[in-house]
C-alpha positions in Angstrom: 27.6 26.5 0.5 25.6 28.9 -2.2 22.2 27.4 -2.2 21.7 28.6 -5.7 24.9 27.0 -6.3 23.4 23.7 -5.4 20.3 24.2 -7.3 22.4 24.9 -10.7 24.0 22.0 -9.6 21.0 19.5 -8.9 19.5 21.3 -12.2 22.1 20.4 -14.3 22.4 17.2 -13.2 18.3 16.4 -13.5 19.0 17.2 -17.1 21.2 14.6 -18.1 19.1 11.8 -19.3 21.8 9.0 -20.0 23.6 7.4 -17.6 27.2 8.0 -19.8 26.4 11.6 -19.8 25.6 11.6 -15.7 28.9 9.8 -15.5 31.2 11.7 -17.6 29.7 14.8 -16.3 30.5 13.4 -12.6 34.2 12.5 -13.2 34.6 16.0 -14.6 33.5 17.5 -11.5 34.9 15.5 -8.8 38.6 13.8 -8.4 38.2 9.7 -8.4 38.6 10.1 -4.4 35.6 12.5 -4.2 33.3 9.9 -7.0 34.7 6.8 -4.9 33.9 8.5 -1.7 30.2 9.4 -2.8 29.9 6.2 -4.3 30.9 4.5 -0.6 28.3 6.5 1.0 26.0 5.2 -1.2 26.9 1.5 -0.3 26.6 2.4 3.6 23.2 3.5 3.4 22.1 0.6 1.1 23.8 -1.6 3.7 22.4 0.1 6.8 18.7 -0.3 5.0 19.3 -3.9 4.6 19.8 -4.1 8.4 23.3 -5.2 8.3 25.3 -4.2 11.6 27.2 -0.6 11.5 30.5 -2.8 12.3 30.0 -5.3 9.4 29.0 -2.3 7.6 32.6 -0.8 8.1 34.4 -4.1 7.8 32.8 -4.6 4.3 33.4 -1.3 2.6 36.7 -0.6 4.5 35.6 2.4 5.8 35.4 3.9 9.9 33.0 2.9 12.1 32.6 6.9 12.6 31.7 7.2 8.8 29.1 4.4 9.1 27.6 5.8 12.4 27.2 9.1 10.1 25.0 7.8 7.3 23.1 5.5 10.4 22.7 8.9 11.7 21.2 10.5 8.1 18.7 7.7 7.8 17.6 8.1 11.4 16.9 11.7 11.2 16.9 12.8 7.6 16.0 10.0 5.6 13.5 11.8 2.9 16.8 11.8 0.6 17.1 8.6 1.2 13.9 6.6 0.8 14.8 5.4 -2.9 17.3 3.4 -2.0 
């Protein structure tokens, strides 16, 4: 990926100051699968956080055990992004 790209992209999104505006700017960017998919990852790192098992993790949100092990993964070894969960 274009790291300015990202930038423009975290930019415009630090500028939105409503939570209507993030969302309708979100849902013009991203297909429902791609919102519903970030939103999941969201969930699995607020579960993992909470200590809840990587399997019940996966049970709970429908989602692979190989998805969950990824975000157990983030917060293990990346977590700076993370910490305002």
């Amino acid at each position: 990926m274009h790291n300015q790209h990202i930038a423009e992209l975290v930019k415009i999104i630090g500028s939105l100051k409503k939570n209507d505006a993030i969302l309708a700017f979100l849902k013009n960017i991203l297909t429902p699968a791609e919102l519903d998919e970030i939103a999941t990852r969201l969930q699995i790192f607020k579960l993992l956080k909470q200590g809840v098992p990587q399997r019940e993790v996966a049970e709970t949100l429908g989602v692979g055990i190989a998805t969950v092990s990824r975000g157990a993964r983030e917060l293990k070894y990346a977590p700076q992004g993370l910490k305002n969960l």
